[in-house]
SETORKOL-766990 format. One record per residue (C-alpha): residue in one letter; x, y, z. Coordinates in steps of 0.001 Angstrom, whole numbers, padded with zeros to 6 digits, always signed. Example, Ala and Ser with C-alpha at 12.3 -4.5 7.8 and 13.67 -1.06 7.14 Angstrom:
A+012300-004500+007800
S+013670-001060+007140
This chain:
X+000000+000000+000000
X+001638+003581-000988
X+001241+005999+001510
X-001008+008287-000160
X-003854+005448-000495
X-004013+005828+003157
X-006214+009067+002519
X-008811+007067+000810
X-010355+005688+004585
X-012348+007711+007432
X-009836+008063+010069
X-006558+006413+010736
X-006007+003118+009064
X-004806+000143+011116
X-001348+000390+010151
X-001557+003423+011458
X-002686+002880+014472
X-000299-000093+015183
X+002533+002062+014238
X+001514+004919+016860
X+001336+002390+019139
X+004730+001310+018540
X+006381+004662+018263
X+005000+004997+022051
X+006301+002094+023251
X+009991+003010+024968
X+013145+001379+023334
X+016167+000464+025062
X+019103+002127+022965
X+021171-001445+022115
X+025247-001512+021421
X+025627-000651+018119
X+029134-002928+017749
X+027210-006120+019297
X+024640-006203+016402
X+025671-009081+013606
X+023022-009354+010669
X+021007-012163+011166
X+019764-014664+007817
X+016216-015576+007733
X+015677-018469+007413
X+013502-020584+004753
X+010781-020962+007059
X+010906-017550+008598
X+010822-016036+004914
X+008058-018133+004218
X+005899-016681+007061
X+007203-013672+007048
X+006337-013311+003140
X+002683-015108+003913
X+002103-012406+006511
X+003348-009921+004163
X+000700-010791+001835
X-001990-011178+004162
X-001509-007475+005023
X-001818-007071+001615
X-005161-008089+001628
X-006762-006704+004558
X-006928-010117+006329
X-007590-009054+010285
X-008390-005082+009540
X-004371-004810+007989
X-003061-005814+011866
X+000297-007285+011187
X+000021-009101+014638
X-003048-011388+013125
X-001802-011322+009675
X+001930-012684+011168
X-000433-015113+013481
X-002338-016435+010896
X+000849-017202+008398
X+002191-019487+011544
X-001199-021126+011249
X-002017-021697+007329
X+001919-022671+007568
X+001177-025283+010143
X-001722-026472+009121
X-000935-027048+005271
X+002823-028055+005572
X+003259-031666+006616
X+006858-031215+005893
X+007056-028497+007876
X+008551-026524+005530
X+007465-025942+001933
X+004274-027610+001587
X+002540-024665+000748
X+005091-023291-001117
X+007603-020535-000217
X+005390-017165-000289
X+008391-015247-002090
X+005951-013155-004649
X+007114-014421-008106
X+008525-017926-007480
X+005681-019590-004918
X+003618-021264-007866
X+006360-022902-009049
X+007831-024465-006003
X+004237-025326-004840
X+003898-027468-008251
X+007101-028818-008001
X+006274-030604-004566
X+002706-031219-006249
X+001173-028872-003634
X-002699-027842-004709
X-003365-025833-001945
X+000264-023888-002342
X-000210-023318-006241
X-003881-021816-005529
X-002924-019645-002440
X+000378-018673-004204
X-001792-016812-006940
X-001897-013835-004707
X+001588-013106-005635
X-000159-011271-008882
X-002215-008865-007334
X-001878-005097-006593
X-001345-004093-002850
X-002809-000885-003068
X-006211-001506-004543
X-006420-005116-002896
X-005719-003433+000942
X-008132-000170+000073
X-011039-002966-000591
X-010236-005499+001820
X-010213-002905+004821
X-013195-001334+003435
X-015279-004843+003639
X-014346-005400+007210
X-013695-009490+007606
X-011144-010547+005307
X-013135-013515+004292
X-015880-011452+002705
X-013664-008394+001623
X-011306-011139-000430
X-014905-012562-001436
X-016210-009173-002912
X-012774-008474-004750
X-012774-012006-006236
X-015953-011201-007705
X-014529-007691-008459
X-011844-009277-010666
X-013263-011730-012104
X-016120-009678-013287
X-013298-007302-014583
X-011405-010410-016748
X-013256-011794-019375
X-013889-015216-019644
X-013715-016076-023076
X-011586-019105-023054
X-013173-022399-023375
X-011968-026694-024078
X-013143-027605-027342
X-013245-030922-029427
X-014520-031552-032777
X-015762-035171-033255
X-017282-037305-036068
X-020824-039743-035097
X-018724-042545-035735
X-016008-041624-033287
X-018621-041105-030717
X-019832-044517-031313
X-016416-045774-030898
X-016155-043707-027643
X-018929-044533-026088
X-018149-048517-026938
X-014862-048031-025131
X-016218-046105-022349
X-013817-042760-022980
X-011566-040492-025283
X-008330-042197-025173
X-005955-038907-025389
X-007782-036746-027437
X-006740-033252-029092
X-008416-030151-027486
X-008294-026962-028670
X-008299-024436-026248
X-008988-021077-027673
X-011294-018039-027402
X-015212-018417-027423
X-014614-015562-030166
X-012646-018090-032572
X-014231-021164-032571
X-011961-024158-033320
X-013006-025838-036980
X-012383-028985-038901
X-012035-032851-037677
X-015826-033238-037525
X-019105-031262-037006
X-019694-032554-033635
X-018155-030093-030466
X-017733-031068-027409
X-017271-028297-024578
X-015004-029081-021922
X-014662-028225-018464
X-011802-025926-017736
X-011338-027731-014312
X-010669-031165-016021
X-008049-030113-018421
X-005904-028279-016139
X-002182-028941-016074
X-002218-027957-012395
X-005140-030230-011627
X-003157-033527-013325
X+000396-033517-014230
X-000863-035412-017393
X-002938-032990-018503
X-001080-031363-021537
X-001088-028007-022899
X+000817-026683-025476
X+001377-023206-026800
X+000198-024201-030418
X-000721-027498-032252
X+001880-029294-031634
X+001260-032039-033753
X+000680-034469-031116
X+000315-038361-032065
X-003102-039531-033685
X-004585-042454-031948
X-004256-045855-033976
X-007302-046516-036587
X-009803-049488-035096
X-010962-052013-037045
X-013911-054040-036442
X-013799-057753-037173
X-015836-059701-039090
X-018342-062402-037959
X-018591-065396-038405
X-019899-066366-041840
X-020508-062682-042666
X-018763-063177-045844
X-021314-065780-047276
X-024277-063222-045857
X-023113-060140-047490
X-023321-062816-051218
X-026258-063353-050028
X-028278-060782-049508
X-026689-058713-052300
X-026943-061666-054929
X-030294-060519-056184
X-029487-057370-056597
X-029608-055789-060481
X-026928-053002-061741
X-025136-051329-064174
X-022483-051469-062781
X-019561-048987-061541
X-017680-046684-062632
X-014134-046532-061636
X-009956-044924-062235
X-009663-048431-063523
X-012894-048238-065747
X-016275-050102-065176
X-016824-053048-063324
X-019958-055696-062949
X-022393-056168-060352
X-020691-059384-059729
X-016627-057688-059348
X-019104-055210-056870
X-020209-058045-054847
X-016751-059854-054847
X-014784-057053-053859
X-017228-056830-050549
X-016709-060581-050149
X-012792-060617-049625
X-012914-057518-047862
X-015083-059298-045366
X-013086-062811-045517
X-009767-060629-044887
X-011251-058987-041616
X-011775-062397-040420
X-010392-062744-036586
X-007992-065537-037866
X-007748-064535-041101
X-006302-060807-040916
X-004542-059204-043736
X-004137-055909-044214
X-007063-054906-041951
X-007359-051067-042574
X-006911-051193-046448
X-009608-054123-046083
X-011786-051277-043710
X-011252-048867-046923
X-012732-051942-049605
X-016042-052353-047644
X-016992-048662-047243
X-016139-048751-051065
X-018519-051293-051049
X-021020-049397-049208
X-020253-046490-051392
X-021540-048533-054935
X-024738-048380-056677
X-024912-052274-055852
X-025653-051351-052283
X-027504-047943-052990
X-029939-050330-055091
X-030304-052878-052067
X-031042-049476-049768
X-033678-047982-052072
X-035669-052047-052958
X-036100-052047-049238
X-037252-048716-048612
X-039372-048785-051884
X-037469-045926-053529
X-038196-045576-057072
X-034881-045246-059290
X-035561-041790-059697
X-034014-040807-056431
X-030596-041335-058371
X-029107-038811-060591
X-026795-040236-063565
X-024010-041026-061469
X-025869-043237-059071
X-025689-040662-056450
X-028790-039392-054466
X-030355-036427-055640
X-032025-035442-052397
X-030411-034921-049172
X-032496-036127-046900
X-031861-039496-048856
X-028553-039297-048496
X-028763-038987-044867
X-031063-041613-044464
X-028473-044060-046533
X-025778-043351-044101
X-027400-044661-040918
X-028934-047434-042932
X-025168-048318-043732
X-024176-048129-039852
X-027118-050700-039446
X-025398-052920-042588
X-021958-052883-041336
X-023496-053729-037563
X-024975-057004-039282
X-021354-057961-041135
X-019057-056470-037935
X-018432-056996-034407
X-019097-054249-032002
X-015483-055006-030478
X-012683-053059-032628
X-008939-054138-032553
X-005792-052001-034054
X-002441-053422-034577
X+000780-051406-034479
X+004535-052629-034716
X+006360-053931-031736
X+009804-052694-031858
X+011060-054894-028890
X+009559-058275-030258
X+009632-056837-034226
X+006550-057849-034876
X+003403-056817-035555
X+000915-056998-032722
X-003437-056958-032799
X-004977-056105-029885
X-008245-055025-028227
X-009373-051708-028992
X-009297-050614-025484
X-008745-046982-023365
X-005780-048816-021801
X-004418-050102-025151
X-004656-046838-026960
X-003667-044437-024397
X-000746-046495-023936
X+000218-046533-027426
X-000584-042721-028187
X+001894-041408-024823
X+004503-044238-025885
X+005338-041986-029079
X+006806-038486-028752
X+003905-035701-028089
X+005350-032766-029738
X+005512-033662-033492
X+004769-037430-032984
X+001755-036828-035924
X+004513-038813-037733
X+004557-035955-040720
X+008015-037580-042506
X+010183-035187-044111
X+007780-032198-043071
X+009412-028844-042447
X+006608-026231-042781
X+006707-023223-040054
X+003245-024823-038506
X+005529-027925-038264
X+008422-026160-036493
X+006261-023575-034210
X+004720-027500-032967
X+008134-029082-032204
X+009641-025710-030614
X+005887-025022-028891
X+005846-024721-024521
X+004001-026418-022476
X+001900-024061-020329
X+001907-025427-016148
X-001771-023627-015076
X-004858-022316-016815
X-003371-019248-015260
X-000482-019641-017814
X-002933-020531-020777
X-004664-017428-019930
X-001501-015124-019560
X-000584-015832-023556
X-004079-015499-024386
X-003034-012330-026393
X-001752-014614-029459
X-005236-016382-030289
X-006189-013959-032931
X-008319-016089-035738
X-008798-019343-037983
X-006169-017673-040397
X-003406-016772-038369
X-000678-018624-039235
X+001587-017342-041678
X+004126-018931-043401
X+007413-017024-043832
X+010136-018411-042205
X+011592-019283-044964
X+011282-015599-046041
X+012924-014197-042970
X+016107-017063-043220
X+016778-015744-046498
X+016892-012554-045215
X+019668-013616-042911
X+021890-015333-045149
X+021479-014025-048351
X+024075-010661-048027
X+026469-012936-046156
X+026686-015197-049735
X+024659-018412-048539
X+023096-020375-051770
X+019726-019999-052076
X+018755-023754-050991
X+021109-022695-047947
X+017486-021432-045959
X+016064-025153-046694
X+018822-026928-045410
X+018472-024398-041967
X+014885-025888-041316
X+016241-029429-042065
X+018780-029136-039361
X+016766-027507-037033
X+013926-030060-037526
X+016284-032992-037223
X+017918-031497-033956
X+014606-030688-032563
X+012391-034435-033012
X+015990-035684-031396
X+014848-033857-027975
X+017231-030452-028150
X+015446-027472-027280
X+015198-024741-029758
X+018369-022421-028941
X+020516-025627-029215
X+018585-026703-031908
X+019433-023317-033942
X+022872-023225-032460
X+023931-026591-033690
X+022351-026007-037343
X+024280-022937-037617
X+027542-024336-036590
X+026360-026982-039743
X+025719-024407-042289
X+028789-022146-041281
X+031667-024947-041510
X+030430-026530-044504
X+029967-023553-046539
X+033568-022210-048226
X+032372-018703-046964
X+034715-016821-044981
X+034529-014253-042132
X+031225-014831-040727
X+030541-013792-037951
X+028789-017356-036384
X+027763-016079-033128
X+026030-013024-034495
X+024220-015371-036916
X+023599-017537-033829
X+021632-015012-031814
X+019970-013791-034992
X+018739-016901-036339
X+017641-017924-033054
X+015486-014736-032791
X+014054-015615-036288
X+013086-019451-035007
X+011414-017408-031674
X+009236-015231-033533
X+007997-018049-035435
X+007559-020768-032654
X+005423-017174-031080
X+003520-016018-033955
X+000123-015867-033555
X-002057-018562-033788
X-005917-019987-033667
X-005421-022354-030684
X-003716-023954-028174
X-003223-027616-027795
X-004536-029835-025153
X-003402-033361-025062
X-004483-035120-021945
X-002088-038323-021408
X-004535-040795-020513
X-007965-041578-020963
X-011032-038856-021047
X-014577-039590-019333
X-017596-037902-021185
X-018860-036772-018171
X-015399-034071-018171
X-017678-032612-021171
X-020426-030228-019997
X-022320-030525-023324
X-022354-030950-026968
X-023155-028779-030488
X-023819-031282-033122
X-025264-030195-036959
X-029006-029728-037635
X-028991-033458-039493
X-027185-034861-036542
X-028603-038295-036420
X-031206-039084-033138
X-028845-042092-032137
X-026212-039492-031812
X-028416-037335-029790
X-029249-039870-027747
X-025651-041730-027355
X-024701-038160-026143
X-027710-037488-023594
X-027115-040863-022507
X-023735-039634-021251
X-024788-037350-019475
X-024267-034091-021918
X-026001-030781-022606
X-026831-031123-026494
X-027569-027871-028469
X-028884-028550-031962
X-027492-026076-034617
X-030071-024313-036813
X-028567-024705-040151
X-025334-024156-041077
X-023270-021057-038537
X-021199-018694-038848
X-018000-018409-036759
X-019722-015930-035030
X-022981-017806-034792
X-021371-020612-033501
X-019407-018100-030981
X-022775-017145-029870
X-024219-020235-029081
X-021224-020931-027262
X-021632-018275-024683
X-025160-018769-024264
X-025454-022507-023243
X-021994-022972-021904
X-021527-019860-020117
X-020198-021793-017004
X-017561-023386-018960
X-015842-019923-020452
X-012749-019574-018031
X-010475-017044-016963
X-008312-016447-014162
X-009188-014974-010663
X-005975-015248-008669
X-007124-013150-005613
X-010181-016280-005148
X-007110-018150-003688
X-006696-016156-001031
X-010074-016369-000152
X-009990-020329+000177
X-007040-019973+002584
X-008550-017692+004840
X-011769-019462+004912
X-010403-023029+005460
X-008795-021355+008766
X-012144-019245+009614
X-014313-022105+008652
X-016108-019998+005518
X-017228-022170+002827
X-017784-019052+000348
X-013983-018518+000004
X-013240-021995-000640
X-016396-021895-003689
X-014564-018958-004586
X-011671-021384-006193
């Protein structure tokens, strides 16, 4: 508190007061030459700082007596080490010591480092009971930071299906970005997160990265086939009349329709796999042909005129109604229970196993996160910005880079612009700025960070070009700056990659399409979820809207002085400090 906020209250404050008091109070004069400076030490800073703090916020009327009192208390009560279970209350470096021990309570109560003395005092002592006066500025704050960040992920019906078969997400992608910008592409269905689930703080394995960071894609399931569902499908498609299919290859028969379904089916076989996902790819062709289009429209009594010339539906609505007929198809010829096989290094071999949460969380976090997409030979600046990307520790982090969501279209390629910039007037070649990104890349997917990264490419270029008198370290610093701005350019979204399995229930709701099927609907309400049907096709902004008006609750932003509240409560016995957090 500066000195001339004092003015602001009706007669003397209590700091004030307490230091009239003390000015009164007679002194004994000590010996100079006997006094030796004394070091604190870590558990006297810590209280001392706590105390500090507590002043700060008007906790006991600003008395540095309670305030000091009440620091040896939170201190005792929430250290079991005695020392540093709370974290060390040194403004600036408590969260991260707190999270280091894996302290909750010490990364929530060390939020207070953030605030402003001045204003927080002036309200605190204004409210009276510290519990209340923290209460009314948390609401202060947060009512003064917008929450406009919000957990979204973009899902297909058939992934739900898979999902909900499985019982979870295994490791999904989450964009976390600004209700504003609303994250696009990888299916119509969103799913709206709650901020409390995906917080790094919360769960060590909750991931958060400063841009899409290319993160590994979860294996593709395969369903078997049943038992005899290869003789079936010739079966019931035997009496079926067409002409034919049109294909890159040229036209083929009803009856090279029909046996192209058949092997697909006889290679999905349980002991009879080969090449399972290509096999996956031959029976949706199948399911894609006028064959089974034909076999759709007999049963539903569908005159041919529902086709156009290429054997494609000409209303929508029919089109629609196809695809979930299909689902029902493929649930006649396929188990429920999905496999995926992937390449054991160890044994060299490759392995098929349940398609499980265990099996595919375990082999998504077994790969490298950052970059572990597997993009071979890919060097774009997107690319780069993901392998050179942070990982943010809080929400309170996500929210302090906020500033760099801008919009769908903000990444810009020109790194490779900016290189040439560089070493163009020192007499590079002009494939000299590819090979930079190629070394950096390579040095970067080996686990370097990004200044070694740079360094090391440099030190490359330099000593294997015939140029002389370059400066390398100059370059060094310089190139590095280049590689900053671009791993810091502005982007759409942040990353979440949660290490382990998801539950629907961390989803407060859903926004699926107007045509979203009613089995979707209802595999989604069966979880548990909030679904909003769209109207039509949105806007960004329409889709921004709807957003803010059924998941509200789930916006977030950060309200660091609602930590303080919690600690004084839990020592006052206040419950609406602690609902504060």
């Amino acid at each position: 508190m500066r000195a001339d906020d004092v003015n602001v209250f009706e007669g003397p404050s209590a700091l004030e007061s307490f230091q009239s008091k003390l000015a009164a109070v007679p002194l004994r004069q000590p010996d100079v030459g006997s006094i030796e400076p004394i070091e604190q030490t870590p558990a006297q800073k810590r209280v001392q700082g706590l105390a500090s703090l507590l002043q700060r916020v008007g906790y006991g009327g600003g008395d540095p007596r309670r305030s000091f009192q009440m620091s040896q208390k939170l201190l005792r009560t929430f250290d079991p080490y005695q020392q540093g279970g709370i974290g060390e209350f040194l403004p600036g470096f408590s969260y991260q010591l707190a999270q280091e021990r894996g302290d909750k309570f010490g990364q929530a109560l060390s939020t207070i480092d953030l605030l402003p003395g001045a204003a927080i005092g002036t309200a605190a002592l204004k409210a009276g009971k510290a519990g209340k006066g923290i209460e009314t500025l948390a609401k202060s704050q947060a009512a003064s930071e917008p929450k406009d960040m919000v957990f979204l992920h973009n899902t297909t019906p058939e992934k739900l299906a898979l999902f909900d078969n499985i019982g979870g997400l295994p490791s999904p992608s989450i964009a976390v970005t600004k209700a504003d910008t609303p994250h696009r592409g990888f299916g119509k269905i969103t799913l709206v997160g709650k901020p409390e689930k995906f917080d790094p703080a919360v769960d060590q394995r909750n991931k958060v990265y400063s841009a899409d960071a290319y993160t590994p894609r979860g294996p593709r399931p395969v369903r078997l086939a049943k038992p005899g569902a290869a003789q079936q499908l010739v079966k019931d498609y035997a009496g079926i009349k067409t002409k034919g299919q049109d294909t890159f290859f040229g036209k083929i028969n009803t009856r090279e329709i029909l046996e192209r379904g058949e092997e697909a089916l006889l290679n999905l076989e349980k002991n009879n796999l080969y090449n399972p996902i290509d096999q996956t790819d031959q029976l949706n062709v199948f399911f894609d042909s006028p064959l089974a289009k034909k076999k759709y429209a007999k049963e539903k009594g569908l005159p041919n005129t529902v086709f156009n010339k290429f054997d494609e539906f000409k209303d929508y609505k029919d089109r629609v109604d196809y695809n979930e007929w299909v689902k029902g198809e493929k649930d006649k010829y396929l188990s429920q229970d999905a496999v995926f096989q992937y390449f054991d290094e160890a044994e060299e071999t490759i392995k098929t196993v349940p398609y499980n949460t265990e099996n595919v969380v375990a082999n998504m976090i077994g790969d490298t996160q950052r970059g572990g997409e597997g993009l071979v030979g890919a060097t774009s600046d997107a690319y780069l910005r993901a392998l050179s990307s942070k990982e943010f520790p809080s929400l309170q982090d996500i929210k302090a880079d906020r500033s760099r969501i801008t919009s769908e279209f903000a990444d810009v390629d020109n790194l490779d612009d900016d290189i040439e910039n560089l070493l163009e007037p020192l007499g590079f070649e002009w494939n000299d700025a590819t090979e930079m990104k190629v070394f950096v890349k390579i040095n970067l997917e080996s686990g370097e960070n990004l200044k070694t990264s740079v360094d090391k490419a440099v030190n490359s270029l330099v000593k294997n070009s015939n140029l002389k008198n370059i400066n390398a370290k100059k370059l060094r610093d310089e190139m590095l700056e280049v590689f900053e701005d671009n791993a810091n350019r502005a982007v759409s979204y942040f990353e979440a990659k949660p290490t382990r399995a998801v539950n629907f229930d961390e989803f407060a709701g859903a926004i699926v399409p107007a045509d979203a099927a009613k089995s979707t609907i209802d595999l989604l309400k069966k979880r548990g979820l909030k679904v909003i049907k769209e109207k039509g096709e949105l806007t960004k902004a329409e889709k921004s809207e709807l957003i803010k008006k059924y998941f509200g609750k789930e916006l977030f932003s950060v309200a660091p002085i609602a930590a303080a509240a919690s600690a004084t409560a839990m020592m006052e016995g206040e419950n609406k400090g602690i609902d504060a957090l």
